[in-house]
Structure formats: structure tokens, C-alpha cells
N, C-alpha and C positions, 0 to 999 in steps of 0.2 A: 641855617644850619650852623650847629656849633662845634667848632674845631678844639681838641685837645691831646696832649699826652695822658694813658694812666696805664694804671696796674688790676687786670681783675682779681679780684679780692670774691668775690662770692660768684658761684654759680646755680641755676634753680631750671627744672625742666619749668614749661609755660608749654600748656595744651599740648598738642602731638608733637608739630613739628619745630616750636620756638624754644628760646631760652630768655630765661630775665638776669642780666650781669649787669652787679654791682662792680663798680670801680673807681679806685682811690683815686685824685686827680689832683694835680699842686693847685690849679688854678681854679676849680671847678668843686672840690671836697670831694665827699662821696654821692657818686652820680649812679641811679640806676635805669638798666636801658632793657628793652625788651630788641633783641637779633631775631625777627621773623626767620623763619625755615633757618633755622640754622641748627636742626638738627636731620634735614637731607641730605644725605648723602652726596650729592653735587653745591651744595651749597656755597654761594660765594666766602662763609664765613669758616671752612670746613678746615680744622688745623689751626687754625688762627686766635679762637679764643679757649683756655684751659687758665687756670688759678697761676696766680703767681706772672704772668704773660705781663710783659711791659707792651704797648700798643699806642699807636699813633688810635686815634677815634674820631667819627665824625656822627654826629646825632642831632636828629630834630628835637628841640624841646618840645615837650608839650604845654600846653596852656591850661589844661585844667587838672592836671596830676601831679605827681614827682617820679615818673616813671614814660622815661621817653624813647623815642625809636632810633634804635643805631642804624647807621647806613653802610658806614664804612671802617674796616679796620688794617691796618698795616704793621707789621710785627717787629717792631726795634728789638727786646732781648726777648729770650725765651725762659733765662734762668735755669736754666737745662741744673746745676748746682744744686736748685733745690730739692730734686729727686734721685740725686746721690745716696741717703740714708734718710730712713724712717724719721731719725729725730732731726733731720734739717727741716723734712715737709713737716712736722709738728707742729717744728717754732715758728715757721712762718705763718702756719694756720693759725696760732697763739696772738700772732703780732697781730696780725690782719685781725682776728676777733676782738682784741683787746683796742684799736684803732675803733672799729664799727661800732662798740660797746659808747665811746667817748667820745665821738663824734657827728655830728647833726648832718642827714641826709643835705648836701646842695649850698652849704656855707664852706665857702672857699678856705679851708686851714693851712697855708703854706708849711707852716712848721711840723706839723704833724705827717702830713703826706711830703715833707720831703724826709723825717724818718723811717717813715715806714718804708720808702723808699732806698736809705741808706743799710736800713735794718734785713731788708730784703737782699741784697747786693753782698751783703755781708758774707749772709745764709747761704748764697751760692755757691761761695766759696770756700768756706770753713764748719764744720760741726760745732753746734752752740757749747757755750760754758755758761753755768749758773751765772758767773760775772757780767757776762753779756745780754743775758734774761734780766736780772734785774739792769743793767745799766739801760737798756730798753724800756722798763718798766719809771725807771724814775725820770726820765727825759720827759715821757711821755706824761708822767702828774707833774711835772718842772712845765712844761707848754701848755697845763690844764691852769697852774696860777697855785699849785698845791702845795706847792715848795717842797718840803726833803722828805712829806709825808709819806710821798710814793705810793706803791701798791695797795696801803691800808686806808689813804686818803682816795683813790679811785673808787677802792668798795667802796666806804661810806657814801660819796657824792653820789657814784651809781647805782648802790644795790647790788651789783653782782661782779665775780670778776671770770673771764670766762674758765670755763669746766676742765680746761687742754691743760689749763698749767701745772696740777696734782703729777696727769702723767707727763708730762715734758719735764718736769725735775725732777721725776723718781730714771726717764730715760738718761738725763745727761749726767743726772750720778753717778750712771753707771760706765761710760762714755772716757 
């Protein structure tokens, strides 16, 4: 069983009663786990995992996939901040997209997930400014090797950047 800190970053029904959560990890990258019944109504996980959630975790790896089984979770923040206004959950949805875009499922990125982390932390606190969007934006192609290229060196390398950020700076211009 492997022990961590993370952040869920993605959530996804799985058949009736499960979910598949994806989660940013300092030590671990992006780890996705499939929470059997956790979407029962008594379920040990009930409360515990929602976007944005900072979480102790405990999961079996699996051996023949990259999608492994959670067991346990324990709630360190909740980020309660990021559901103050429409355009704080944006940016975090932004950050988090724009993290998953640039980074490889299960390769440990310290710098990156302790961003995103910082970036999060931020958002709970404060309503973004374009400043802050890009300054997120160029740390993040500064930690890719991209240097000052920023957001136009991430399209290139990746192809895309994600879809949220047209509306998150048409929302914060207005802000």
C-alpha cells in the first residue's frame, strides 16, 4: 500500500457505484485511483473526495495498469475559498487542466505539484487577477525547460491549451 499527500484535480463517475480520481501528488505526479462504492450513500468515502480537496491517500498500486485502487482518505483542507466566486473555481479548474495537459500520468514532478499547490492555496483565498494567471502560466513553461516562452511555448510543445482560459480572462477582466 502506498502512502501520500494530494490534491483531487479530476473526478469521473466509474459504473454505478465508483468514481475514478485523478490526483496531483508532490511525491507520486499525477496518480489516478478508482474509490469502489463511493458513490453510496454510506460510503466510507462520502464527503471526503470533491475537486480541489487536499487529502492524506492510501492506494494499492496496481501492477498491470495506471489506475489503481484507493482505500483510504483523510481530509487535511478542504479549500472551502475556492467556492467563494464562480471565477476562483474557474481558475483552479484552469490550473488543474493546464497541470494534466503538461504532465505525465505517475512521474513524480515535485515543482509542478508543489505549484499547483501553491496556486490553489492562493485561489482560496483571493479572486484571480490576469497577473496571477499568467504568472501561473509562466512558472509553469519556466518548470517545462521553456524559458520566458510561457503559454505560447506550452501550445506548441503540446497542441493545445486548455479551452477555460478564453473564459477565465474575459471573467477576471471583469472582476
Amino acid at each position: 500500500m502506498e502512502k501520500t499527500h494530494g490534491t483531487v484535480i479530476q473526478l469521473h463517475p466509474y459504473q454505478e457505484t465508483s468514481l475514478i480520481v485523478q490526483w496531483s501528488s508532490l511525491d507520486h505526479g499525477l496518480i489516478r485511483t478508482v474509490a469502489k462504492g463511493a458513490r453510496r450513500p454510506k460510503s466510507g468515502f462520502a464527503g471526503k473526495l470533491d475537486l480541489f480537496f487536499k487529502l492524506e491517500l492510501a492506494y494499492i498500486p496496481s501492477r498491470s495498469s495506471t489506475l489503481h485502487t484507493l482505500c483510504e482518505v483523510g481530509l487535511m483542507d478542504p479549500r472551502e475559498g475556492l467556492r467563494s466566486t464562480y471565477v476562483q473555481t474557474l481558475a483552479a479548474s484552469y490550473f488543474c487542466k493546464l497541470i494534466v495537459t503538461v504532465a505525465e500520468e505517475g512521474t513524480p514532478l515535485l515543482e509542478l505539484a508543489g505549484l499547483l499547490e501553491r496556486g490553489l492555496d492562493y485561489l482560496a483565498e483571493q479572486v484571480p487577477t490576469p497577473k496571477a494567471i499568467h504568472y501561473f502560466e509562466k512558472q509553469t513553461a519556466s518548470m517545462l525547460g521553456l524559458g520566458d516562452r510561457g503559454l505560447e511555448g506550452i501550445g506548441a510543445l503540446y497542441g493545445r491549451i486548455p479551452s477555460l482560459r478564453k473564459e477565465l480572462l474575459q471573467k477576471v477582466a471583469r472582476c
